[in-house]
TORTIRO-308348 format. One record per residue (C-alpha): residue number from 1; residue in three letters; x, y, z. Coordinates in Angstrom, 2 decimals. Layout:
BEGIN
{NUM,'ALA',{X,Y,Z}} ...
END
This chain:
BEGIN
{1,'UNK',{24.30,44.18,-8.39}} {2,'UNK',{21.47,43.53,-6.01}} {3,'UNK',{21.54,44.34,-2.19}} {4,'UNK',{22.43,40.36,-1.47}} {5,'UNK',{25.08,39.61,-3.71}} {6,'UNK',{26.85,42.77,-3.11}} {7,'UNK',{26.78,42.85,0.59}} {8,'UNK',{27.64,38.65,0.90}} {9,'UNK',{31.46,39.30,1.41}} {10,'UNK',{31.07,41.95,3.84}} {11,'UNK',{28.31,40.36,5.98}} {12,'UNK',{29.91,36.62,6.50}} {13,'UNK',{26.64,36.88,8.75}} {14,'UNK',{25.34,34.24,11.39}} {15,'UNK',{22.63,33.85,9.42}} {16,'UNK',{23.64,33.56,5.54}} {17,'UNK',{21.76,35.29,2.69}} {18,'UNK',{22.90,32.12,0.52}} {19,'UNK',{19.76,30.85,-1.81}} {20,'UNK',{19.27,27.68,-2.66}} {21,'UNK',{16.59,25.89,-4.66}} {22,'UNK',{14.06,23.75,-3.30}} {23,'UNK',{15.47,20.54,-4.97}} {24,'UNK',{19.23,21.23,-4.09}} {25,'UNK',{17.71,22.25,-0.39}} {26,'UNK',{15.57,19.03,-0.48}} {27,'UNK',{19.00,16.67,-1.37}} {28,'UNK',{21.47,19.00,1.84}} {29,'UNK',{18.61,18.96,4.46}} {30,'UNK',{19.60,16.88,7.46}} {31,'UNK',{17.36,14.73,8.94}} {32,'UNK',{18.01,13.65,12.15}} {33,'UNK',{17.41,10.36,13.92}} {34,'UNK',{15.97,9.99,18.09}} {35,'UNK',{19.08,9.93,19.30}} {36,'UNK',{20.60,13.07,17.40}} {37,'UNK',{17.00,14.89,17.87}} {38,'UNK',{17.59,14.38,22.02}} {39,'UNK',{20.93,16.04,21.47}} {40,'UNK',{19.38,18.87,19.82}} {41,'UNK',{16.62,19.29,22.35}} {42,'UNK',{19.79,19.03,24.97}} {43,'UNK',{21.65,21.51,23.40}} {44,'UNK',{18.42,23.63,23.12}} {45,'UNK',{17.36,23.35,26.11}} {46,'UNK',{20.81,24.65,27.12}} {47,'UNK',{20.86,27.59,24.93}} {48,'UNK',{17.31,28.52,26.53}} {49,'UNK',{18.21,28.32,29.99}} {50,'UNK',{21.23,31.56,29.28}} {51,'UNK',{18.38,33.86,28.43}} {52,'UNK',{16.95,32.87,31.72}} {53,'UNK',{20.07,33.36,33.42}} {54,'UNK',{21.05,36.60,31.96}} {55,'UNK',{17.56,38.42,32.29}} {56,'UNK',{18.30,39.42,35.64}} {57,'UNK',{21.46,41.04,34.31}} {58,'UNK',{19.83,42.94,32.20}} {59,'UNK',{19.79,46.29,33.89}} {60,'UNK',{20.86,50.41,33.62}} {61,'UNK',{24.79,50.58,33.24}} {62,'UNK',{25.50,47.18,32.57}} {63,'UNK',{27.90,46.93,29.49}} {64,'UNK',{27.34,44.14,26.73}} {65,'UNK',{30.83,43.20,27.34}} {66,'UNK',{29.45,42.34,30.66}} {67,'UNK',{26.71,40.49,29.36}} {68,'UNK',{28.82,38.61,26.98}} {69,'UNK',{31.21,37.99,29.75}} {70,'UNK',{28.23,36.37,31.94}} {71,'UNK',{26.86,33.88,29.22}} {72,'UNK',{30.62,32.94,28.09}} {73,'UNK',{31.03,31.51,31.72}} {74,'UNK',{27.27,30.34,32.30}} {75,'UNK',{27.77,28.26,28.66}} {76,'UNK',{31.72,26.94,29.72}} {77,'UNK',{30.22,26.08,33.20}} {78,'UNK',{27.95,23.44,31.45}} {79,'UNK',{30.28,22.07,29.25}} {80,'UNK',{29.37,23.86,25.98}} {81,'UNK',{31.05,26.40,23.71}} {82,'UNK',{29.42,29.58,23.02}} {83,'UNK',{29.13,28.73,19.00}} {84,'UNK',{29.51,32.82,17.71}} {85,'UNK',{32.92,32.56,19.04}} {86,'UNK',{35.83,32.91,16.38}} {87,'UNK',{32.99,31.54,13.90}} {88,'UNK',{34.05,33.31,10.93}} {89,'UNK',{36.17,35.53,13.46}} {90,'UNK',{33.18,36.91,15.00}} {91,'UNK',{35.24,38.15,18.23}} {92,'UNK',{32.54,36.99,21.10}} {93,'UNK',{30.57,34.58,22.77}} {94,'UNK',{27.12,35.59,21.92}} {95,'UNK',{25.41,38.83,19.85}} {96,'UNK',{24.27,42.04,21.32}} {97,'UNK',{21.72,44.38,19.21}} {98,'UNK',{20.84,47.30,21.21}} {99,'UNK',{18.08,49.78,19.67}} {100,'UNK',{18.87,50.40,16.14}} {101,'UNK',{21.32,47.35,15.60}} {102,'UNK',{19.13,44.54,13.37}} {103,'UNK',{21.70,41.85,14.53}} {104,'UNK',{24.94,40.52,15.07}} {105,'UNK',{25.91,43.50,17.33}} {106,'UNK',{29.66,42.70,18.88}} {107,'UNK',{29.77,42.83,22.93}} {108,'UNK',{31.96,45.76,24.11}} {109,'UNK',{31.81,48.79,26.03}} {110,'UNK',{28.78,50.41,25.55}} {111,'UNK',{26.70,51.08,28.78}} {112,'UNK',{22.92,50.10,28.31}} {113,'UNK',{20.42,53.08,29.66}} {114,'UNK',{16.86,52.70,31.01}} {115,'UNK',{14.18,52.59,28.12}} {116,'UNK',{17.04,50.61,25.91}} {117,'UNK',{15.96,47.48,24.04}} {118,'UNK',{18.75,45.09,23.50}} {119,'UNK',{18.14,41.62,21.53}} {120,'UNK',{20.98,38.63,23.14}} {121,'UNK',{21.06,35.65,20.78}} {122,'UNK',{22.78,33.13,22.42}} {123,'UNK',{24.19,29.62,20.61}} {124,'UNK',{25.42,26.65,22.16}} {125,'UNK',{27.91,23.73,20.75}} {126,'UNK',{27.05,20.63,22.98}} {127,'UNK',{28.27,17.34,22.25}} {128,'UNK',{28.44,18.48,18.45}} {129,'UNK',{24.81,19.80,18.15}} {130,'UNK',{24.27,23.78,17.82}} {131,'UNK',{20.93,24.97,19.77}} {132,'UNK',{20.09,28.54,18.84}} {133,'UNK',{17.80,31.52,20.31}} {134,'UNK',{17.44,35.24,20.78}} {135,'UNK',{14.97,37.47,22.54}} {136,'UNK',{13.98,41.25,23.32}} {137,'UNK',{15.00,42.54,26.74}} {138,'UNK',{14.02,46.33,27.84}} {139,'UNK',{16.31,47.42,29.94}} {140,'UNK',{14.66,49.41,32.92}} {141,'UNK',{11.68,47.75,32.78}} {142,'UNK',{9.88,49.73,30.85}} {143,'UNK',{10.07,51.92,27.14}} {144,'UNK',{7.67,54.16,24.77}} {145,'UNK',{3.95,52.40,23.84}} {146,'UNK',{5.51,52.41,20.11}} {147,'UNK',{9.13,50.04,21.09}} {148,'UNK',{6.64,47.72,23.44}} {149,'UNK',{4.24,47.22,20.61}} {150,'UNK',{7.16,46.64,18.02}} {151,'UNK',{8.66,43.22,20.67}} {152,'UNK',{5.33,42.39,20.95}} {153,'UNK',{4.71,42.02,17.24}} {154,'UNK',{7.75,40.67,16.60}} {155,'UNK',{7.34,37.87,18.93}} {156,'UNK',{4.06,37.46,17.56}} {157,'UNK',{4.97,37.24,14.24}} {158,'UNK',{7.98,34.23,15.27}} {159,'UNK',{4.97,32.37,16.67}} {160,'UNK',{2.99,32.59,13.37}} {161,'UNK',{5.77,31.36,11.59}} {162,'UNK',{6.19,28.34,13.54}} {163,'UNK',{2.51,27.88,13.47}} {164,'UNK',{3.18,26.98,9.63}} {165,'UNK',{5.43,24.24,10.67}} {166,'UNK',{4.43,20.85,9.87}} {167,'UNK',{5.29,18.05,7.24}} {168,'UNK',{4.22,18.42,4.13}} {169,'UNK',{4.23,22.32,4.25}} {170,'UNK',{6.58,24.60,2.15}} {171,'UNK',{9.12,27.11,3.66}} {172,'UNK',{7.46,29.81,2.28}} {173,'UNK',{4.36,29.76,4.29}} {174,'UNK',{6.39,30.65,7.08}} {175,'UNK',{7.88,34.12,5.47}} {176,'UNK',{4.29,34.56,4.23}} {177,'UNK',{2.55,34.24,7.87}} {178,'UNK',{5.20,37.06,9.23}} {179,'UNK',{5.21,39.34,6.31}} {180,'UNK',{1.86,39.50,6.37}} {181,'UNK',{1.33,40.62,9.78}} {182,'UNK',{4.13,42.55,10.77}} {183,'UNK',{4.82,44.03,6.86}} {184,'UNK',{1.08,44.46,5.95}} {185,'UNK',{-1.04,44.61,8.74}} {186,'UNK',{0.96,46.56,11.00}} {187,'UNK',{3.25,48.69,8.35}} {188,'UNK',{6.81,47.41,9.83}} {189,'UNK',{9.74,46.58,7.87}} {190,'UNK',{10.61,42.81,7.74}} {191,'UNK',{14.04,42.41,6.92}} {192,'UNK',{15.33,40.75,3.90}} {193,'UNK',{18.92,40.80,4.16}} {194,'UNK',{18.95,37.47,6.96}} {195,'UNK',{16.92,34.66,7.18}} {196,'UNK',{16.74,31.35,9.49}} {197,'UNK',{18.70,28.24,8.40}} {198,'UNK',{18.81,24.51,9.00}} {199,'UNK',{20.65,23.91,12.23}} {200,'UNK',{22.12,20.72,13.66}} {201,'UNK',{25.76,19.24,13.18}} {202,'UNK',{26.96,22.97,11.52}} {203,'UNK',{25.42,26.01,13.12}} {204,'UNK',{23.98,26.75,9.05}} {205,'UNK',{22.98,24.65,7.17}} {206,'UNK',{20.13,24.57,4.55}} {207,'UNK',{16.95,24.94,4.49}} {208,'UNK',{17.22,28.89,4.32}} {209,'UNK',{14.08,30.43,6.27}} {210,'UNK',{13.05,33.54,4.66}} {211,'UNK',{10.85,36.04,7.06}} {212,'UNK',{9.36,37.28,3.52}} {213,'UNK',{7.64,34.23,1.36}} {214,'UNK',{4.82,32.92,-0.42}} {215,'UNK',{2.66,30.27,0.52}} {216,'UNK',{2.93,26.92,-1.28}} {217,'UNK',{5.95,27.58,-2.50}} {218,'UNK',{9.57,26.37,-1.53}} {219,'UNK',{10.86,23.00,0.32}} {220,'UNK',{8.40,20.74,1.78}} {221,'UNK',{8.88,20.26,5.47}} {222,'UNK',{9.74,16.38,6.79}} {223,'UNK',{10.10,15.28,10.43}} {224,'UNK',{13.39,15.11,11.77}} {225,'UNK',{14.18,19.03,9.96}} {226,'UNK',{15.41,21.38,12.34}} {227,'UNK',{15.78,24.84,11.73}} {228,'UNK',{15.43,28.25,12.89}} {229,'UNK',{12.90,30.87,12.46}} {230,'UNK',{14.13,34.28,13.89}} {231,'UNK',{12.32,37.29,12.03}} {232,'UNK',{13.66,40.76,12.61}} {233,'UNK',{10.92,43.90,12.30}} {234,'UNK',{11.83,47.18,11.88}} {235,'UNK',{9.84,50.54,13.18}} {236,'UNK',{10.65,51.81,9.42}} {237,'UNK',{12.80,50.94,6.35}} {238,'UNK',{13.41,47.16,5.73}} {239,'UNK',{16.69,48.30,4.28}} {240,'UNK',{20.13,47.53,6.76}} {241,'UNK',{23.24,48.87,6.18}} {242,'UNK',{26.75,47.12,8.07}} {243,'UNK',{29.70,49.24,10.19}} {244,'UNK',{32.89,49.15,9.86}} {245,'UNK',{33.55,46.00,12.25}} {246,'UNK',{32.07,43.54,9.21}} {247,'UNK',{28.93,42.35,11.33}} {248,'UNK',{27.09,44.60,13.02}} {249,'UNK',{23.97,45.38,10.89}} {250,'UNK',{21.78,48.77,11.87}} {251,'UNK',{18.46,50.24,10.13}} {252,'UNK',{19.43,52.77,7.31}} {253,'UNK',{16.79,55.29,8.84}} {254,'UNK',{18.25,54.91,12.02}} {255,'UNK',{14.84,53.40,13.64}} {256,'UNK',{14.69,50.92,15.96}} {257,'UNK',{14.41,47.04,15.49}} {258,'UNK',{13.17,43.80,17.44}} {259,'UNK',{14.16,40.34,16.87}} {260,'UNK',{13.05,36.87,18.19}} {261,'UNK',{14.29,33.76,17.68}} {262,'UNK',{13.47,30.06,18.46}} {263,'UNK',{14.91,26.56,16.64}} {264,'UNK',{11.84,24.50,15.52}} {265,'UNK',{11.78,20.43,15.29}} {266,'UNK',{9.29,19.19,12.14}} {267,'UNK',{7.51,16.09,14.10}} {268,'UNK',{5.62,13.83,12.58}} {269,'UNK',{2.32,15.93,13.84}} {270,'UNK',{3.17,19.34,13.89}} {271,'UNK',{6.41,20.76,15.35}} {272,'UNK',{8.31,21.00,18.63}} {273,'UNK',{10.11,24.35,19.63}} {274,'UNK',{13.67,23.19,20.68}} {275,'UNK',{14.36,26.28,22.90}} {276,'UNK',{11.19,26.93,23.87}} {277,'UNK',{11.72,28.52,28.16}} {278,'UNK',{9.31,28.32,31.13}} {279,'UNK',{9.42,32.26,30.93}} {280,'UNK',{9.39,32.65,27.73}} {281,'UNK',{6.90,34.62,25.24}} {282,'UNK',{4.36,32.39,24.11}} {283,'UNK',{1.38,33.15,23.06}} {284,'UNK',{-2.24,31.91,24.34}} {285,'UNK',{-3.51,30.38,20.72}} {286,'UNK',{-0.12,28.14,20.67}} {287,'UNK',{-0.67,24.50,20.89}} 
END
C-alpha cells in the first residue's frame, strides 16, 4: 500500500492527499462570480491581518496555547470563526508547527525558546467564505544561517508557484516551479504527503495543488479559481511520519521544516494573492 493511501485515515489532514483527475477536477472546480470573489478577498484579507497581529506575540516563553488563544479572540472579535476549529475534530483555532513539525501542529503547552521557528496557519470562515494563510516566524529574532536560508527558500519557492498562475496554465507547473528549486537546486525535501486545494464555500475543495508536478500537465487554470498554494521544505527527508494525536505531522529524520502559505485568485490576466499583507514576504521580481 503506498504512503498516501495508507496514511489517508489517520491524517484526516487540513490539506487532503485526495487525487483527482483533471476532467473530474475540471467538472468540481468552483468558479466564483464578483460578488463571491469580494467575499473571498474579505475573508482573506481577514485571515492576513492575524499574522500581523500575532507577530508581535511571537516571543521566548510564549506557549502555542497562548498563541492560539490570541488569534481565537482576534478572529471572534471580527465576526469570523477560526475554520480549524472542530473541523474534523481538530481541537483548536488555528495550527502551530514548531521546528520539526511539517504541519497541523495542535496549540498546547509547549513553551517556544529563542532560535525556534514556528509556522501559524491561520483560517477564517466569514460570511461563508474560508480565507487561508501560514507563515515562518523565528522566535528571538534570530536562528542558525542553515534554518534562515531554509524560510527564505521556502517563501521563495510559494512565490514561484504563484508566478505559474494564470488561465490557461496547468496545475502542474506550479509543483514543477517549487520542486525544482527547493528539491533540485537547493537539495531540500518537498513534501508529498499535503498539497494546496481549491478554497471558497468549503475550506477543500478541488483543484488539489501538488508542491511536486510537471509542467503542462494537469487542470487548466480559469479566472474566478481560487486555491491555495502552501509548499512545505524540509532540511532533509521528504518523508513525514504522524503522532499519536492524529494530526500533527513531523520529519522522519527529525530535521527541521518551513512552510508558507498564500490563497491565489486566477484573474483574467494573471492572478491576485487573496492574503497577500503589507508586511509580508514578497519578493522584488513579483508583479
Amino acid at each position: 500500500m503506498g504512503f498516501a493511501a495508507a496514511m489517508a485515515g489517520r491524517l484526516r489532514s487540513l490539506t487532503t492527499r485526495v487525487l483527482y483527475g483533471a476532467a473530474r477536477d475540471e467538472m468540481a472546480v468552483e468558479i466564483k462570480s464578483k460578488a463571491e470573489i469580494e467575499k473571498m478577498r474579505t475573508t482573506c484579507r481577514l485571515a492576513a491581518s492575524v499574522l500581523e497581529f500575532i507577530e508581535p506575540h511571537v516571543v521566548p516563553g510564549v506557549t502555542t496555547g497562548e498563541l492560539d488563544r490570541l488569534c481565537h479572540d482576534y478572529i471572534v472579535k471580527h465576526g469570523a470563526y477560526p475554520s480549524p476549529l472542530n473541523y474534523k475534530g481538530f481541537p483548536k483555532s488555528i495550527c502551530t508547527s514548531v521546528n520539526e513539525v511539517i504541519c497541523h501542529g495542535i496549540p498546547g503547552n509547549r513553551a517556544l525558546k529563542a532560535g525556534d521557528i514556528i509556522n501559524l496557519d491561520i483560517t477564517t470562515t466569514l460570511d461563508g467564505y474560508f480565507g487561508d494563510c501560514s507563515d515562518m516566524f523565528v522566535v528571538g529574532g534570530g536562528t542558525t544561517p542553515e534554518v534562515e536560508k531554509l524560510i527564505d527558500v521556502t517563501r521563495e519557492s510559494l512565490w514561484l508557484g504563484i508566478a505559474e498562475v494564470a488561465p490557461g496554465k496547468q496545475i502542474g507547473d506550479i509543483g514543477a516551479a517549487i520542486s525544482e528549486f527547493a528539491g533540485k537546486r537547493h537539495g531540500y525535501g518537498v513534501v508529498e504527503a499535503f498539497c494546496g486545494h481549491g478554497i471558497g464555500r468549503e475550506f477543500h475543495m478541488p483543484p488539489q495543488v501538488s508542491h511536486v508536478g510537471k509542467r503542462g500537465v494537469g487542470l487548466r487554470m480559469k479566472p474566478g479559481m481560487t486555491f491555495t498554494i502552501e509548499p512545505m521544505i524540509n532540511l532533509g527527508t521528504k518523508h513525514c511520519d504522524v503522532l499519536g494525536d492524529g494530526w500533527t505531522a513531523v520529519t522522519q529524520d527529525k530535521k527541521w521544516s518551513a512552510q508558507a502559505e498564500h490563497t491565489v485568485l486566477v484573474t483574467e490576466h494573471g492572478h491576485e494573492v487573496l492574503t497577500l499583507r503589507e508586511r509580508g514576504y514578497r519578493p522584488k521580481w513579483a508583479s
